[in-house]
DRENPA-3360 file (N, C-alpha, C; in nm, 2 decimals, always signed):
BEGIN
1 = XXXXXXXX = -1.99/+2.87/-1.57/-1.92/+3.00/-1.60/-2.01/+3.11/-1.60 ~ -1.99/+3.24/-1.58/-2.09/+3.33/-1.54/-2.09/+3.40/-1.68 ~ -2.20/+3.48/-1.69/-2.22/+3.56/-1.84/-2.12/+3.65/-1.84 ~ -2.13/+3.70/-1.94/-2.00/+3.80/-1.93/-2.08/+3.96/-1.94 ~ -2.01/+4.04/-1.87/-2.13/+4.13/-1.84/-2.14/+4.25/-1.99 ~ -2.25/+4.31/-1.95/-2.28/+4.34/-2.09/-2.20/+4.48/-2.10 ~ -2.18/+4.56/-2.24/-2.07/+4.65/-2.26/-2.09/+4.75/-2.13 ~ -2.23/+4.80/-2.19/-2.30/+4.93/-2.16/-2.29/+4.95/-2.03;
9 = XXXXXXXX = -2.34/+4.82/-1.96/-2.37/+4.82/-1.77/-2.24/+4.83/-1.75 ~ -2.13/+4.79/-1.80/-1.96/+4.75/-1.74/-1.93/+4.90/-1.75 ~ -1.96/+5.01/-1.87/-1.93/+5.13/-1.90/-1.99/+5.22/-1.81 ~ -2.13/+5.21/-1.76/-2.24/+5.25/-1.68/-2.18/+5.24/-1.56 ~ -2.13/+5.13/-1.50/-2.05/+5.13/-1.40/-1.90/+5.23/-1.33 ~ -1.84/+5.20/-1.44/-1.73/+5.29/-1.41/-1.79/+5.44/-1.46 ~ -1.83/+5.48/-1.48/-1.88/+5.63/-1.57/-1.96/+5.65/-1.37 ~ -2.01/+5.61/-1.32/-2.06/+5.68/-1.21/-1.94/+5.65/-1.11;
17 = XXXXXXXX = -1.85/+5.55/-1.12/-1.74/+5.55/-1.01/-1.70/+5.67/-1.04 ~ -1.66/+5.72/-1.17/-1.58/+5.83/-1.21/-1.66/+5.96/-1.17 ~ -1.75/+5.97/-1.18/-1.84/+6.10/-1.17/-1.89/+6.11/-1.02 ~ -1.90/+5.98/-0.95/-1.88/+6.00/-0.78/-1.71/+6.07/-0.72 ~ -1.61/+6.04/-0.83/-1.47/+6.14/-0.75/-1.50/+6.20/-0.80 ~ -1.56/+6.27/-0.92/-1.54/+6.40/-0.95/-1.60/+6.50/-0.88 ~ -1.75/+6.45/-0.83/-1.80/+6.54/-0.73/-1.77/+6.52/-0.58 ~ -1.71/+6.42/-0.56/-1.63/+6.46/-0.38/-1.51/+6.54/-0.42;
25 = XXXXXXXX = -1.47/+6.54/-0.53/-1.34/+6.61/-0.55/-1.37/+6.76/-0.53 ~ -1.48/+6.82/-0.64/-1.49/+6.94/-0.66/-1.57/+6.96/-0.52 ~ -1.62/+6.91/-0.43/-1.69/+6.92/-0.36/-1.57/+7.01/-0.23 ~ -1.54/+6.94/-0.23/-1.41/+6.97/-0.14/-1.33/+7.05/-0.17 ~ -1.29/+7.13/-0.34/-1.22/+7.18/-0.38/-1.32/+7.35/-0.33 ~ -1.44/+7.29/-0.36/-1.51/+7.44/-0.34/-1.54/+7.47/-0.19 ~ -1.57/+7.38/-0.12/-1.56/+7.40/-0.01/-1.46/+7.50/+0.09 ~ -1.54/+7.60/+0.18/-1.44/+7.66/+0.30/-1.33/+7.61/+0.35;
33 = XXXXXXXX = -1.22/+7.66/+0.36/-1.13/+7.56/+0.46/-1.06/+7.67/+0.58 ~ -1.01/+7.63/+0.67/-0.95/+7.70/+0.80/-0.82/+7.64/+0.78 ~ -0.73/+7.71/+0.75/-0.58/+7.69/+0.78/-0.53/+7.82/+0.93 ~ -0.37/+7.72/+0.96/-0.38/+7.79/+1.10/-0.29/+7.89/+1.07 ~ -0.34/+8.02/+0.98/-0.27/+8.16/+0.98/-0.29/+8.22/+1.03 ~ -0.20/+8.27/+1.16/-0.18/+8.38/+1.28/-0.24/+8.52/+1.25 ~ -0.31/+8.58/+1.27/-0.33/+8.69/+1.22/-0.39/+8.81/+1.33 ~ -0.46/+8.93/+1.27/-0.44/+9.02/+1.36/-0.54/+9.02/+1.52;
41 = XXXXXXXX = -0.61/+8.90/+1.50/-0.71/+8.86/+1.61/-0.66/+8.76/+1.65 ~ -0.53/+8.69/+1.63/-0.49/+8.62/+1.75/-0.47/+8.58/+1.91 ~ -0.54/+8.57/+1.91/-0.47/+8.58/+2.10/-0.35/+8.61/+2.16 ~ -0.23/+8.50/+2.09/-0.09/+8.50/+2.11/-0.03/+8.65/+2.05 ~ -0.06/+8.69/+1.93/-0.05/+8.85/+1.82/-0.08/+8.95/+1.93 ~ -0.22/+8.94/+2.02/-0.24/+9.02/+2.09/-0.22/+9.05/+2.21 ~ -0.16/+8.94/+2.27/-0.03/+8.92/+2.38/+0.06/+8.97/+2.39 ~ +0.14/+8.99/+2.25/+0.24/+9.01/+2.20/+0.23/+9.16/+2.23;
49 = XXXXXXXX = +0.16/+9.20/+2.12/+0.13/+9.37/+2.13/+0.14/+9.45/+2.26 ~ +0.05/+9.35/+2.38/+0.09/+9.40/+2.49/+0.16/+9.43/+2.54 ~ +0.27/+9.27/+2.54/+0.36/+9.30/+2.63/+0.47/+9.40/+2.57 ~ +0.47/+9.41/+2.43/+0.54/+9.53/+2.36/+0.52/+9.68/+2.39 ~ +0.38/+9.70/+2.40/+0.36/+9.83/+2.42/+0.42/+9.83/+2.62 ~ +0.43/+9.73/+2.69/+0.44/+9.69/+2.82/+0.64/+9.79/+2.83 ~ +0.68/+9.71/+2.74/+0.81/+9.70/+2.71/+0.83/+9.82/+2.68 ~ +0.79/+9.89/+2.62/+0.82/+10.00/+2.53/+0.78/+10.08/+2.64;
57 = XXXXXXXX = +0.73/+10.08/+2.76/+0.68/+10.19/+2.82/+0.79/+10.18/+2.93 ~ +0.90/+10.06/+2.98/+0.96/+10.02/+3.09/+1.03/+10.12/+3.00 ~ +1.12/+10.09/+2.90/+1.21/+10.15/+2.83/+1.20/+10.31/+2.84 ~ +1.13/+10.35/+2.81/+1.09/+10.50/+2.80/+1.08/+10.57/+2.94 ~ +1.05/+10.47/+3.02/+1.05/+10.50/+3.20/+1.25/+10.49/+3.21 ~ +1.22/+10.41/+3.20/+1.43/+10.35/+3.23/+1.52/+10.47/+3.17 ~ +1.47/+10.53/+3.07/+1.57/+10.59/+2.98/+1.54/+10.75/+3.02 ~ +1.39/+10.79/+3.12/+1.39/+10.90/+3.22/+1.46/+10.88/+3.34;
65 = XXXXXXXX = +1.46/+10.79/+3.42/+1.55/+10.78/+3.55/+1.68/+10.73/+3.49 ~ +1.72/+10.71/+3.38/+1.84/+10.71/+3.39/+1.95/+10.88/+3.35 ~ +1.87/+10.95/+3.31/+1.84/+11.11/+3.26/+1.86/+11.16/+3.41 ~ +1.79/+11.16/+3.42/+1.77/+11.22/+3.61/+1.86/+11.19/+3.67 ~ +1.89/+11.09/+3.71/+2.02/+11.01/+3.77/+2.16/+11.15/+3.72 ~ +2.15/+11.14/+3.58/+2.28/+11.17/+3.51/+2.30/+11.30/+3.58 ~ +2.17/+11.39/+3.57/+2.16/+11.55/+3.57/+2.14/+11.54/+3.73 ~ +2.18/+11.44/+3.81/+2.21/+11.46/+3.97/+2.33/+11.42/+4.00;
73 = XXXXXXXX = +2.43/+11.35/+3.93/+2.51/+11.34/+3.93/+2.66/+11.47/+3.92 ~ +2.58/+11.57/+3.84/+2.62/+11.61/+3.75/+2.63/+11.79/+3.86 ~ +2.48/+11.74/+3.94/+2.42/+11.88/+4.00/+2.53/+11.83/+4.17 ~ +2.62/+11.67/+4.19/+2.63/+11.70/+4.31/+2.84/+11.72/+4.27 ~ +2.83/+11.69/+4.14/+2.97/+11.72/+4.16/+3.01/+11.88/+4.11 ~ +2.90/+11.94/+4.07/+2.88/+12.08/+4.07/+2.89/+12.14/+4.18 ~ +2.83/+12.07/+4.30/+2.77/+12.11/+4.41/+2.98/+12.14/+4.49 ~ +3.04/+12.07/+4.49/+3.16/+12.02/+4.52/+3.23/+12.13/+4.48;
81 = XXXXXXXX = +3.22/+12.18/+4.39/+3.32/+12.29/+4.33/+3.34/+12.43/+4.40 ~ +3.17/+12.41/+4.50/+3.10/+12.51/+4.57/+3.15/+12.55/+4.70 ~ +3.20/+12.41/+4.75/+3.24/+12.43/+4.86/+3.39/+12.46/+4.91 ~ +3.46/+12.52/+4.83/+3.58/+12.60/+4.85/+3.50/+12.76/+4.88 ~ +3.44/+12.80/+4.81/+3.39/+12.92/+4.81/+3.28/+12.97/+4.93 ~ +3.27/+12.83/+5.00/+3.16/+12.86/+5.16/+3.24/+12.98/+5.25 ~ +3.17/+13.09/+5.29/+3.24/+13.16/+5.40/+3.18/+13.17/+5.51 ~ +3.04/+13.12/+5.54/+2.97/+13.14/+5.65/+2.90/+12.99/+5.71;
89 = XXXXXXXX = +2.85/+12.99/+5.80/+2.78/+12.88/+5.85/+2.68/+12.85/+5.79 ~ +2.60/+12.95/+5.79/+2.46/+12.96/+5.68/+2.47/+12.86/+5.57 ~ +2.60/+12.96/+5.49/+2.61/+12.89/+5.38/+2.64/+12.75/+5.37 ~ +2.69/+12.71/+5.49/+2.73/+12.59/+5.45/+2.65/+12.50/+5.48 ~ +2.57/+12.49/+5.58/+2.43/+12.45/+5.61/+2.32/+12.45/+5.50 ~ +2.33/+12.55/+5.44/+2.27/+12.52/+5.27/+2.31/+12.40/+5.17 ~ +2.45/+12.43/+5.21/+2.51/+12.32/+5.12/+2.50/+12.17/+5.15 ~ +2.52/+12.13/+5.27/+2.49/+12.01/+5.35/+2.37/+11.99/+5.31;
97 = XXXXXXXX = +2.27/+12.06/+5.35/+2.13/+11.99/+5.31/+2.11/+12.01/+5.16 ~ +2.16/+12.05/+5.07/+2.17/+12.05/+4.94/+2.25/+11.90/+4.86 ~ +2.35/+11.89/+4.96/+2.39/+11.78/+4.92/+2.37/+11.63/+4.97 ~ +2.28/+11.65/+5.11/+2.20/+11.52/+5.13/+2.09/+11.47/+5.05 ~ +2.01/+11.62/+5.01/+1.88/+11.63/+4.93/+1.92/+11.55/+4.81 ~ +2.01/+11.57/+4.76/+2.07/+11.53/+4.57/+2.16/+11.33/+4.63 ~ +2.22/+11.33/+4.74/+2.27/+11.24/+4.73/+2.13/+11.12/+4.79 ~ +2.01/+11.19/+4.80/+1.90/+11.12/+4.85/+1.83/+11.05/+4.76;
105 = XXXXXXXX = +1.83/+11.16/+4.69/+1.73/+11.16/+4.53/+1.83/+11.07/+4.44 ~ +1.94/+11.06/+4.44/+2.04/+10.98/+4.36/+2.03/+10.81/+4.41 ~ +2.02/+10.81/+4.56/+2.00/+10.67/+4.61/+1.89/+10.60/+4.53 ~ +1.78/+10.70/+4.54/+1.64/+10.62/+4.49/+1.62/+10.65/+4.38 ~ +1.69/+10.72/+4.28/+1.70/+10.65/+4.14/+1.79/+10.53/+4.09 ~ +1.88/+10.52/+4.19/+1.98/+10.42/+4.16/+1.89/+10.32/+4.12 ~ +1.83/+10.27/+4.27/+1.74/+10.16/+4.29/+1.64/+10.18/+4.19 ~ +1.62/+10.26/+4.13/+1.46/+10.25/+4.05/+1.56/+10.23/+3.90;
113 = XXXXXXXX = +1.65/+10.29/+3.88/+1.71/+10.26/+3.73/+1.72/+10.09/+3.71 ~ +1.77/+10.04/+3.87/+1.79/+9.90/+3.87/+1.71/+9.83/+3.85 ~ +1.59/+9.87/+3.92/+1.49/+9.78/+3.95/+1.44/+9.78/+3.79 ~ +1.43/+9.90/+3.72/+1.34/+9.91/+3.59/+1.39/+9.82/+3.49 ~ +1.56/+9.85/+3.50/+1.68/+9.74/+3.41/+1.63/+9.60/+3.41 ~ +1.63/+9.58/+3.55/+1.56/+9.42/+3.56/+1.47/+9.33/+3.52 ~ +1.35/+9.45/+3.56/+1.20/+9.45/+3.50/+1.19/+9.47/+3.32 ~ +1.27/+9.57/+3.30/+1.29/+9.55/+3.11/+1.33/+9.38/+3.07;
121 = XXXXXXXX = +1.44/+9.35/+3.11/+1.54/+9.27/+3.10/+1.40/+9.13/+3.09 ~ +1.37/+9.10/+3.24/+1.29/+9.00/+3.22/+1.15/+9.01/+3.07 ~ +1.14/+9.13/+3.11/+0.99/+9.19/+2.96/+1.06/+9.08/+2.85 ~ +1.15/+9.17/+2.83/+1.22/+9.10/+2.74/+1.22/+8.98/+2.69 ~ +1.29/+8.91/+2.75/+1.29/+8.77/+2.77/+1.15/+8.74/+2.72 ~ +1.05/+8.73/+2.84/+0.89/+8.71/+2.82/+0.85/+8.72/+2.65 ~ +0.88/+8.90/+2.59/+0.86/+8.90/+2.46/+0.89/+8.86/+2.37 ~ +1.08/+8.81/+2.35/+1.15/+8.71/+2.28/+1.03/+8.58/+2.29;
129 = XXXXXXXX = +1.00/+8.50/+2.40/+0.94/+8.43/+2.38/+0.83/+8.40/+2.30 ~ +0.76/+8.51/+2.30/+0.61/+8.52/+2.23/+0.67/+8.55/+2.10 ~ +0.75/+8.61/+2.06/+0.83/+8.63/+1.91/+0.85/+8.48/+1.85 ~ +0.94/+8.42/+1.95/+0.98/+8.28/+1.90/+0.84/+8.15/+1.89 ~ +0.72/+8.19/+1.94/+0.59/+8.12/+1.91/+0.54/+8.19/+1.83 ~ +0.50/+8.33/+1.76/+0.45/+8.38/+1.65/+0.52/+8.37/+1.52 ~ +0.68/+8.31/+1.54/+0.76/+8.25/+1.41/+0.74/+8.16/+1.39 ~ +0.72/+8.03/+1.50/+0.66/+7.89/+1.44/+0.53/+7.89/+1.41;
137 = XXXXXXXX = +0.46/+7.97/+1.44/+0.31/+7.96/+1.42/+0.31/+7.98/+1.24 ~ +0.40/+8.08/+1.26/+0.40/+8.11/+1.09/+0.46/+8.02/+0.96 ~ +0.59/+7.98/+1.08/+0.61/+7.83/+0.96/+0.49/+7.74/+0.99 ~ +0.47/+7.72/+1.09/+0.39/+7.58/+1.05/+0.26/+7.63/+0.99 ~ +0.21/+7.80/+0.95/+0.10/+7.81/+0.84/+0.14/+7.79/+0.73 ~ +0.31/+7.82/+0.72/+0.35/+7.81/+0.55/+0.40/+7.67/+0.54 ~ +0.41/+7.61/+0.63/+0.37/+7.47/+0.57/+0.28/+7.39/+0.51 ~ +0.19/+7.41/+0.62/-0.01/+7.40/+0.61/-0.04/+7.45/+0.49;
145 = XXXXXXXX = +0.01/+7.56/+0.44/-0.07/+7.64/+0.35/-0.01/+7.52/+0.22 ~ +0.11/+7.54/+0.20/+0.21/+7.47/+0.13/+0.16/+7.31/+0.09 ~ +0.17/+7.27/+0.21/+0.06/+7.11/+0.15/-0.08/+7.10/+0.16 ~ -0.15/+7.21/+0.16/-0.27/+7.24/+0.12/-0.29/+7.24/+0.01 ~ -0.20/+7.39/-0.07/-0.26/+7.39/-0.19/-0.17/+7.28/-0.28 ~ -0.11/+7.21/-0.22/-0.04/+7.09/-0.31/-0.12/+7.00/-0.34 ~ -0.19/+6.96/-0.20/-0.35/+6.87/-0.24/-0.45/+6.94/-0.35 ~ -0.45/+7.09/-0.28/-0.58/+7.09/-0.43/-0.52/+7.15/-0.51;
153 = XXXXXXXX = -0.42/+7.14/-0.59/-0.33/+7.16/-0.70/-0.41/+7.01/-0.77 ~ -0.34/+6.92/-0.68/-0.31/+6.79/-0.73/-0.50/+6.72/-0.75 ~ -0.56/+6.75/-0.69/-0.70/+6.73/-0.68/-0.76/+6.85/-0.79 ~ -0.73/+6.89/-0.83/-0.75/+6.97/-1.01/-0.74/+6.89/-1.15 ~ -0.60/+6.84/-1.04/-0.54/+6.79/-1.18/-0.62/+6.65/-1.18 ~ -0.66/+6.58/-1.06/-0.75/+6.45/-1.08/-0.85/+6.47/-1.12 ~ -0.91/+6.57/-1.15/-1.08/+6.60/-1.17/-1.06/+6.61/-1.29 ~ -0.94/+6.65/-1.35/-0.89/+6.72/-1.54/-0.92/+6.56/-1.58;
161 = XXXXXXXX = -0.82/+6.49/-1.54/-0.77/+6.33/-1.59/-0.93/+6.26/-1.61 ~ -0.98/+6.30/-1.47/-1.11/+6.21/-1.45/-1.20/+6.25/-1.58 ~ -1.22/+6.39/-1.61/-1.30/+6.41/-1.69/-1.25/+6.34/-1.86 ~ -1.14/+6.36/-1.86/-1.08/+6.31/-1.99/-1.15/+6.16/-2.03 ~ -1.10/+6.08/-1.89/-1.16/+5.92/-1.87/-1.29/+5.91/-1.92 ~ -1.39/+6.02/-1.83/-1.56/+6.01/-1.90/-1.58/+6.05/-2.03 ~ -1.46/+6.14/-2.06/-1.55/+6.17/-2.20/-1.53/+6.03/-2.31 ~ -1.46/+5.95/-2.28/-1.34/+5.84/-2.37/-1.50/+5.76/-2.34;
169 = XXXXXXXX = -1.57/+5.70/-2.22/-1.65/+5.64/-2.17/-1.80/+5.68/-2.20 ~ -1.83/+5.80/-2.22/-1.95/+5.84/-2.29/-1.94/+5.84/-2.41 ~ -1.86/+5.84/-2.48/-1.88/+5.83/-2.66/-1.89/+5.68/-2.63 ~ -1.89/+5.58/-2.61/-1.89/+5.45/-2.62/-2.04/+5.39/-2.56 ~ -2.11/+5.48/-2.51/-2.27/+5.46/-2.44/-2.36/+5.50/-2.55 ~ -2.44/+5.44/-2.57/-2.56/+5.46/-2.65/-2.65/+5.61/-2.64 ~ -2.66/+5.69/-2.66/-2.69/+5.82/-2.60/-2.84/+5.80/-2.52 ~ -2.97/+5.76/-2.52/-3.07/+5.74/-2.50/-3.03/+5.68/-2.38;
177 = XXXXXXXX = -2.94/+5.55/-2.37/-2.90/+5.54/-2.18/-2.79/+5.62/-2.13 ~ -2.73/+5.69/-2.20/-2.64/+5.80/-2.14/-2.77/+5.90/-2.07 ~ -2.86/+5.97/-2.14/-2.92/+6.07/-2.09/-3.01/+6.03/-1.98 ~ -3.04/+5.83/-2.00/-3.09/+5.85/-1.85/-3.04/+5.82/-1.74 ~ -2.92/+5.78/-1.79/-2.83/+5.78/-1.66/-2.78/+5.94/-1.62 ~ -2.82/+6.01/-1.69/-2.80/+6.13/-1.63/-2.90/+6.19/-1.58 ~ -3.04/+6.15/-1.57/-3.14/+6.22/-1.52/-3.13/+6.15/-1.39 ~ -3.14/+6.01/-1.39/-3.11/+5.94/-1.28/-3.04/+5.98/-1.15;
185 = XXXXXXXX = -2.90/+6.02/-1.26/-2.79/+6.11/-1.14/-2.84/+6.23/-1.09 ~ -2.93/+6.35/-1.16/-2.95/+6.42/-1.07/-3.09/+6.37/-0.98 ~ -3.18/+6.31/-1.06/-3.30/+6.28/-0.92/-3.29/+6.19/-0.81 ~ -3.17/+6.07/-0.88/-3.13/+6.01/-0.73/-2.99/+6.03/-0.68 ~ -2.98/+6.10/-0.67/-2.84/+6.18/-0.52/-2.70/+6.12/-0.60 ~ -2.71/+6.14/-0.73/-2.54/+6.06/-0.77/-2.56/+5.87/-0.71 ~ -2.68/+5.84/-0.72/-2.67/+5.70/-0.75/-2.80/+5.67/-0.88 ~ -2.69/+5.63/-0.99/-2.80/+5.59/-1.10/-2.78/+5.45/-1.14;
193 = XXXXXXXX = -2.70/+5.38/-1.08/-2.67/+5.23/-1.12/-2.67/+5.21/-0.96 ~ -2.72/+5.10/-0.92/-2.70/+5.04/-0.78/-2.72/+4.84/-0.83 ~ -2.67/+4.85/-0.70/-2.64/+4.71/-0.68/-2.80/+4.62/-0.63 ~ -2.86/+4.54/-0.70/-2.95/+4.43/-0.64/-2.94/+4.32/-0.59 ~ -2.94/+4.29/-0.48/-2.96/+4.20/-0.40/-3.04/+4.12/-0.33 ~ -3.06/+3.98/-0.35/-3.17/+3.91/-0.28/-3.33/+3.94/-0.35 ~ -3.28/+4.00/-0.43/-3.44/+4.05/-0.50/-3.46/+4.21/-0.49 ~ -3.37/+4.27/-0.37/-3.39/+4.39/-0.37/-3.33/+4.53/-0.43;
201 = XXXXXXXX = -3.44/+4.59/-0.50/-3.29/+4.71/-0.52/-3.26/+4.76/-0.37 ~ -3.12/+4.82/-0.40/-3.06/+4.92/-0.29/-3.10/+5.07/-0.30 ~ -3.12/+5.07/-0.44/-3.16/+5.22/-0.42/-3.30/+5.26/-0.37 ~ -3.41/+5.18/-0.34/-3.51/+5.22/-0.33/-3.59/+5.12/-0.27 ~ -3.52/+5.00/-0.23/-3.56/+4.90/-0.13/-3.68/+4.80/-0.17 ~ -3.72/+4.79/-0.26/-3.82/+4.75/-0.33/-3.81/+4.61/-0.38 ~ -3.88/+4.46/-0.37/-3.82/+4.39/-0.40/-3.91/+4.34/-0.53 ~ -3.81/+4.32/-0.60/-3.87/+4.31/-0.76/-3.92/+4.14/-0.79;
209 = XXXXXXXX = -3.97/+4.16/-0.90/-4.03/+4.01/-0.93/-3.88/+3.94/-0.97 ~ -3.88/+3.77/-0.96/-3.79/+3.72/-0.94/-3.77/+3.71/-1.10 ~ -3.81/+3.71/-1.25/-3.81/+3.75/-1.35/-3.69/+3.85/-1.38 ~ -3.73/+3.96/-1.32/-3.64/+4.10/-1.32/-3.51/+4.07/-1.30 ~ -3.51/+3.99/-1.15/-3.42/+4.01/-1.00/-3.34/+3.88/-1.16 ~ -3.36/+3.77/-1.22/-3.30/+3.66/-1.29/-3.22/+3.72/-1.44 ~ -3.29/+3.85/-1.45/-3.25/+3.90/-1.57/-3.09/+4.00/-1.51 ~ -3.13/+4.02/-1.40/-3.01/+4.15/-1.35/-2.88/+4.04/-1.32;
217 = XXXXXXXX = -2.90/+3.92/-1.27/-2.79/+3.83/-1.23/-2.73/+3.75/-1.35 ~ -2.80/+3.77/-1.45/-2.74/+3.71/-1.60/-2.65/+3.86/-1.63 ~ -2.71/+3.97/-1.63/-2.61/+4.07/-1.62/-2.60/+4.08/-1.83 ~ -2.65/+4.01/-1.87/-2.65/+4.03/-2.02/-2.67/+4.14/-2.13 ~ -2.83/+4.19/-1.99/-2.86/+4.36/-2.07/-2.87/+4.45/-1.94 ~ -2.89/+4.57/-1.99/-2.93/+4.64/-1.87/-3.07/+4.64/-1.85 ~ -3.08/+4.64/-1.72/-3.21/+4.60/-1.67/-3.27/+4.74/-1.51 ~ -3.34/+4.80/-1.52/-3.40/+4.93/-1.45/-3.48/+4.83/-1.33;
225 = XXXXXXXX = -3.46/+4.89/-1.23/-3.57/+4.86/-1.12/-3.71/+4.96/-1.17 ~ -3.84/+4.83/-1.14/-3.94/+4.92/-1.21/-4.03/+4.97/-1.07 ~ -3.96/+5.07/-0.96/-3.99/+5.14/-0.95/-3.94/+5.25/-0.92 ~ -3.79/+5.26/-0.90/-3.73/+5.37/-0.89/-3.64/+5.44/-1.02 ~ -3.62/+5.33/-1.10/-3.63/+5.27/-1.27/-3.45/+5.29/-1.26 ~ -3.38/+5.29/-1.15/-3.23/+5.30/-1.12/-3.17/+5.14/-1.21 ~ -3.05/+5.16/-1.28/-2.95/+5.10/-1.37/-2.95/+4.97/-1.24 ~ -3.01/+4.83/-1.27/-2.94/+4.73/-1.15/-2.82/+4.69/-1.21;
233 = XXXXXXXX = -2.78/+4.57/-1.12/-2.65/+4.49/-1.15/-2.61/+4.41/-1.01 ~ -2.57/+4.31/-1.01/-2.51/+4.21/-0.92/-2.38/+4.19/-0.87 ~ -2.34/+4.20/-0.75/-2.22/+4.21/-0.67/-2.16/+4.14/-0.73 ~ -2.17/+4.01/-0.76/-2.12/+3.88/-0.83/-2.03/+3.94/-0.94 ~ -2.09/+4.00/-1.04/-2.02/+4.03/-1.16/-1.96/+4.10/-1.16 ~ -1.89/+4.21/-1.01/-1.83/+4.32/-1.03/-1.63/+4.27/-1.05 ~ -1.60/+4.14/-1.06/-1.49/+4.10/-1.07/-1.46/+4.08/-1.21 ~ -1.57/+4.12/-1.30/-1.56/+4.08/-1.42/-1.49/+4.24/-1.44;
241 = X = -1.53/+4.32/-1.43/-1.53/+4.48/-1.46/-1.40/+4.51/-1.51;
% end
């Protein structure tokens, strides 16, 4: 039957499992993060703009030839009212080339009002598109963002709990090995208890006299590696915990 492990090392043990989430937790909580919110240096945003300002300038073209168009329309059925009142050849030869000139200029705005309708029309289209991917971009940030901060909402609230846990766990430690298990934590990297094996500690590779290595596998008291002087203990016993 194996010893039963001693209070302190069983307490020593979970007190650094707890205090290893606490610092991957905050670790991560403090840490930069990149969520995918669209903003004013987007590529797609700046696409957009283009083809907007693109669009906005068809429009403003379309809505002068269609102006023009009207005020020739306007100048050839004027022109019509004229020609009861011709008395001479002159005049009327004025008029004819007056009214090829206007029915000339009306052909090729037709075509250009058309052409520009078309060319808006498609813009269009094109920029609805880029609208309809700068909307999903935005849900799927306010989703992103949304189960983001729900993780580190919920990763607050684990670090609250956790600390609750150690403090219940440190009043039950002898204070003299509490403080060196705290010095330990900061000079060795958040490992102050490690596991010994085969004679060796892990924290520091060192293989101890077989005395030491017999005292750490009885697991009775706590026992320091004497040269990195880290909390040992044996894989064996961790099913007692």
């Amino acid at each position: 039957m194996k010893d039963s492990p001693h209070p302190e090392l069983n307490l020593l043990i979970q007190l650094q499992t707890i205090d290893r989430s606490i610092i991957e937790n905050k670790s991560y909580l403090n840490m930069p993060h990149t969520l995918p919110i669209p903003n004013e240096e987007d590529p797609i945003v700046d696409l957009y703009k283009y083809r907007k300002k693109h669009v906005d300038e068809i429009k403003t073209s379309y809505s002068a030839a269609k102006l023009d168009l009207e005020q020739i329309n306007r100048a050839l059925s004027s022109a019509g009212g004229f020609k009861s009142k011709i008395k001479t050849n002159v005049e009327y030869r004025a008029y004819r080339e007056k009214v090829e000139l206007l029915t000339h200029e009306r052909a090729v705005l037709e075509r250009r009002v058309k052409e520009l309708a078309k060319k808006m029309t498609d813009e269009m289209i094109e920029l609805s598109k880029l609208e309809e991917r700068i909307a999903g971009d935005k849900k799927l940030s306010a989703r992103e963002t949304t189960k983001f901060m729900t993780k580190m909402e919920g990763l607050k609230s684990e670090v609250t709990d956790l600390y609750k846990k150690r403090k219940i766990i440190v009043q039950s430690i002898d204070n003299s090995i509490y403080e060196l298990y705290m010095s330990l934590m900061d000079c060795c990297g958040g490992s102050a208890v490690v596991e010994a094996a085969d004679r060796v500690c892990r924290g520091c590779q060192l293989i101890m006299p077989r005395n030491i290595y017999l005292n750490v596998l009885s697991f009775a008291e706590v026992v320091h590696c004497p040269n990195c002087m880290r909390i040992l203990y044996h894989n064996s016993h961790l099913t007692q915990l």
